[in-house]
Backbone as ProteinMPNN parsed JSONL, in Angstrom:
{"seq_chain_A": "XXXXXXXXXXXXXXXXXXXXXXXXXXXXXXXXXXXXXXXXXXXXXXXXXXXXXXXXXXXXXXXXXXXXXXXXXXX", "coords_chain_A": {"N_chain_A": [[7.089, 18.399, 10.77], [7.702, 20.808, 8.455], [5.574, 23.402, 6.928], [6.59, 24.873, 4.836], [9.667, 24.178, 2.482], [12.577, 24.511, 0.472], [11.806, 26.762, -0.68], [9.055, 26.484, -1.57], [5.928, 26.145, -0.758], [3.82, 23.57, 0.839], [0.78, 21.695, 0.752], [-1.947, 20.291, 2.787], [-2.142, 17.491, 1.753], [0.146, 17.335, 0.562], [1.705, 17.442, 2.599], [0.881, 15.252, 4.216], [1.225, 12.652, 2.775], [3.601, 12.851, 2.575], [5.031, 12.652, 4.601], [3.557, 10.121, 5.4], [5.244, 8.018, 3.376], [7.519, 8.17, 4.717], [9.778, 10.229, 4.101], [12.062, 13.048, 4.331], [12.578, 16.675, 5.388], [14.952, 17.44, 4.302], [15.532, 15.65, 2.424], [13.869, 15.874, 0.491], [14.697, 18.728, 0.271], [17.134, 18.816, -1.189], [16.207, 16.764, -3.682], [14.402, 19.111, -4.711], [16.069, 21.159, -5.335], [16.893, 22.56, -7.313], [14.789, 22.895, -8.899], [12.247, 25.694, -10.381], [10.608, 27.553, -8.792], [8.313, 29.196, -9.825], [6.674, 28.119, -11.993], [4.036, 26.461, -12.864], [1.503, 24.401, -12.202], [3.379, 21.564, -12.675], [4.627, 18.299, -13.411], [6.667, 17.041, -11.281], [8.783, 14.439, -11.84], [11.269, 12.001, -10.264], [13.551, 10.206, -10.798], [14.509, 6.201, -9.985], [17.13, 6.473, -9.795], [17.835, 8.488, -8.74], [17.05, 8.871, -6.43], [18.028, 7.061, -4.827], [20.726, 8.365, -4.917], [20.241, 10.26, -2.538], [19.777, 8.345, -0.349], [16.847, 6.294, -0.449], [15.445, 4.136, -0.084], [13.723, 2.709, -2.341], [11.486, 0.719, -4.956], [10.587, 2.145, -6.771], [9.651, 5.165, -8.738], [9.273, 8.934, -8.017], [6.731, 10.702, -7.72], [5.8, 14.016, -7.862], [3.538, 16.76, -7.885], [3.223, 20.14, -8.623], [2.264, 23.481, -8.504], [2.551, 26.361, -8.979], [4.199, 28.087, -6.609], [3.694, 25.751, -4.743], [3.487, 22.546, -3.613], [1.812, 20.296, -4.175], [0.718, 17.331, -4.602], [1.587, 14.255, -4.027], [3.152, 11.064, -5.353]], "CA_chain_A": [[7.422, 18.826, 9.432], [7.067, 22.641, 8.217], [5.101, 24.008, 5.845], [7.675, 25.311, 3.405], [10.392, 23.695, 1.798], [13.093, 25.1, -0.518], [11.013, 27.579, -1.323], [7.777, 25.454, -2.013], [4.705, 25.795, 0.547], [3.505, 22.44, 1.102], [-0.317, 21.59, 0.979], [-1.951, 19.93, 3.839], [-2.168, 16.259, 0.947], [1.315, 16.888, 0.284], [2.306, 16.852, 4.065], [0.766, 14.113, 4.794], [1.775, 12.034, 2.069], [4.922, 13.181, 2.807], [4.574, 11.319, 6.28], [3.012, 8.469, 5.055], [6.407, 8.136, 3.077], [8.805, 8.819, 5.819], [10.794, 11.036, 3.135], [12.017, 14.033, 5.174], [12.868, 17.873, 3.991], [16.126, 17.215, 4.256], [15.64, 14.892, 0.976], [13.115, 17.34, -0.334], [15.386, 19.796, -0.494], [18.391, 17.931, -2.542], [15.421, 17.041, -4.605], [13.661, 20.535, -5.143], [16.856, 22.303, -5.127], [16.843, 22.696, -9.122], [13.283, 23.252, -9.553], [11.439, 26.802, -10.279], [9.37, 28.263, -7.649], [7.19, 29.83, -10.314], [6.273, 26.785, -12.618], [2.665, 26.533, -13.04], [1.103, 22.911, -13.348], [4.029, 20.682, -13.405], [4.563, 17.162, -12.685], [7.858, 16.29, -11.592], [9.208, 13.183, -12.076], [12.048, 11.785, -9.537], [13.697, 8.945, -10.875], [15.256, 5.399, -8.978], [18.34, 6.587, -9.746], [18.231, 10.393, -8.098], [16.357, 8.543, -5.309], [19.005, 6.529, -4.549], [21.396, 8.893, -4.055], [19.592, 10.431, -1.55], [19.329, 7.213, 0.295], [16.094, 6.141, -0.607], [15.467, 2.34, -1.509], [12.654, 1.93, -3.244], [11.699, 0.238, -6.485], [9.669, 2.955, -7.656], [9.618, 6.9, -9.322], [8.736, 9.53, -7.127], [5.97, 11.893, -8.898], [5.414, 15.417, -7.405], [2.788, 17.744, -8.484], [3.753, 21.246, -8.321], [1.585, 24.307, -9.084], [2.749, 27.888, -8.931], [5.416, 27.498, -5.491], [2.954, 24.984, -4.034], [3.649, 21.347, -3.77], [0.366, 19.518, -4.511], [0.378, 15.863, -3.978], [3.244, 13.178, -3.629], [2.117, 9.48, -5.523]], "C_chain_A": [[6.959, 20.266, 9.242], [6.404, 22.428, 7.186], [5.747, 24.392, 4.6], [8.88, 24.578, 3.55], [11.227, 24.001, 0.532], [12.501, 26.113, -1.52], [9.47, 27.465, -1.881], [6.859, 25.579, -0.546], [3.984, 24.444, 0.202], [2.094, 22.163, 1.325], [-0.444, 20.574, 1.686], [-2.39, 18.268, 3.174], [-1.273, 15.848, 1.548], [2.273, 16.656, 2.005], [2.219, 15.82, 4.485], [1.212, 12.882, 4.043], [3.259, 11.712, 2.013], [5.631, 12.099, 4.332], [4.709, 9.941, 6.176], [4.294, 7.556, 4.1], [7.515, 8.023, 3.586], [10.178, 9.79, 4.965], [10.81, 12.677, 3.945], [12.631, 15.063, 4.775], [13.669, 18.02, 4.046], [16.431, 16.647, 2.381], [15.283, 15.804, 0.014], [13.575, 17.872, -0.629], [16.36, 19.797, -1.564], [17.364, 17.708, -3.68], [15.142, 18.389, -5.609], [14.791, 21.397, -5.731], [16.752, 23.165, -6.768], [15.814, 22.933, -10.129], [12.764, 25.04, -9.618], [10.656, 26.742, -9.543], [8.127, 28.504, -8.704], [6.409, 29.088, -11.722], [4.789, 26.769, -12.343], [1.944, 24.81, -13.693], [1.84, 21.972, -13.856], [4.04, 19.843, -12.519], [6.133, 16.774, -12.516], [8.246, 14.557, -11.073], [10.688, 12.553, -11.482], [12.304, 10.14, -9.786], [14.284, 7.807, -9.758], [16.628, 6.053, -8.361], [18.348, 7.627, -8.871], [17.942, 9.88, -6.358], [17.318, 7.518, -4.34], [20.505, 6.982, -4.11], [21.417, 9.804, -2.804], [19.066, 9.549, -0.659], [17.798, 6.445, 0.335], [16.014, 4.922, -0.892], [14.234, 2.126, -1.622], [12.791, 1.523, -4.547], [11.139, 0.952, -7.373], [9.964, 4.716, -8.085], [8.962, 7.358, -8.119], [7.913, 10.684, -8.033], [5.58, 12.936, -7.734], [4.715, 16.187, -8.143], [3.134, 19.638, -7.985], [2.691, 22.166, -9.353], [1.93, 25.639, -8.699], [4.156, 27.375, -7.182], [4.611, 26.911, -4.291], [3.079, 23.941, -4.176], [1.898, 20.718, -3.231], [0.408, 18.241, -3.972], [2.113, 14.961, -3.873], [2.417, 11.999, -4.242], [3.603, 9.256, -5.194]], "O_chain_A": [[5.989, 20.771, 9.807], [6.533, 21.41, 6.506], [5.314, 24.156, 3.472], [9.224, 24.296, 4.697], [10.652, 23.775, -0.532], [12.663, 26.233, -2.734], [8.893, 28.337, -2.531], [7.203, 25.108, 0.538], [3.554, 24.386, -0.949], [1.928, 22.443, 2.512], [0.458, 19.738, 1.647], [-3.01, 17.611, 4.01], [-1.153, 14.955, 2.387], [3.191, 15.895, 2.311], [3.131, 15.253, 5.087], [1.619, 11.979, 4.773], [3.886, 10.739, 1.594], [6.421, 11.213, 4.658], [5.457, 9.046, 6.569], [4.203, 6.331, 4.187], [8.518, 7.773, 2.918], [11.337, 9.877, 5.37], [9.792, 13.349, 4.111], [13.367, 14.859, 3.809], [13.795, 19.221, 3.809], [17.182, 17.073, 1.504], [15.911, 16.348, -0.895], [13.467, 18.094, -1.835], [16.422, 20.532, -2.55], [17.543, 18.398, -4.683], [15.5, 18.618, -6.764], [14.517, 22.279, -6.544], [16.526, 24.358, -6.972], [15.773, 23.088, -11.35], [13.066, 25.62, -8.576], [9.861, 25.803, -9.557], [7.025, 28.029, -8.429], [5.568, 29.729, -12.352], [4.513, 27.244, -11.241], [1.872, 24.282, -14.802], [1.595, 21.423, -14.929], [3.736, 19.995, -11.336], [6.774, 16.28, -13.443], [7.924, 13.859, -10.112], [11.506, 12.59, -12.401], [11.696, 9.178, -9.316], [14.567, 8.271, -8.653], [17.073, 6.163, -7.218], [19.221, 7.446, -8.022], [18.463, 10.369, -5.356], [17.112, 7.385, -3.134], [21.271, 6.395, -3.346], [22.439, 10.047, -2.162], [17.983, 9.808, -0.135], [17.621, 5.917, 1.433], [16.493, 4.522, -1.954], [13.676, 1.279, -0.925], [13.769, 1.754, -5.258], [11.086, 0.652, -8.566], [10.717, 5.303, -7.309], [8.303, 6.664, -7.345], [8.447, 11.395, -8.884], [5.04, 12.51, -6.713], [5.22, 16.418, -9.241], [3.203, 19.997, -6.809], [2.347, 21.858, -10.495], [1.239, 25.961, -7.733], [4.747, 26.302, -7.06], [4.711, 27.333, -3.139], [2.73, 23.788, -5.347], [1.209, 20.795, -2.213], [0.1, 18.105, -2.788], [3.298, 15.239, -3.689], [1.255, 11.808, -3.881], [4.041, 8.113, -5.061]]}, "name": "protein", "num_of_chains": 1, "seq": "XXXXXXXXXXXXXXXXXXXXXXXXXXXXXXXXXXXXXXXXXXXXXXXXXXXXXXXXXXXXXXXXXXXXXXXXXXX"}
């Protein structure tokens, strides 16, 4: 996995979490694509539905922490 991602540097949490996940930056990026780089302190919120079209099956939200063009954690 790299370090950066649609413009997002990736902290060494959010990598691994990322892992632990098997969600790959392929997804990430369809995700991210629509997000600000320069956002300060936000939580985004990735619903079933979005997650699903990105092939994803889970039963759950995907929460991303994002701080300045740094991806923070993954729950």
């Amino acid at each position: 996995m790299r370090h950066y991602v649609a413009g997002f540097c990736k902290s060494e949490h959010f990598t691994y979490r990322q892992w632990d996940r098997t969600i790959n930056d392929k997804v990430l990026r369809s995700i991210l694509k629509n997000v600000d780089t320069n956002r300060s302190n936000t939580l985004l919120i990735v619903s079933r539905k979005v997650l699903k079209k990105v092939s994803i099956k889970v039963n759950k939200e995907l929460f991303i922490k994002i701080d300045n063009n740094t991806l923070v954690t993954y729950i």
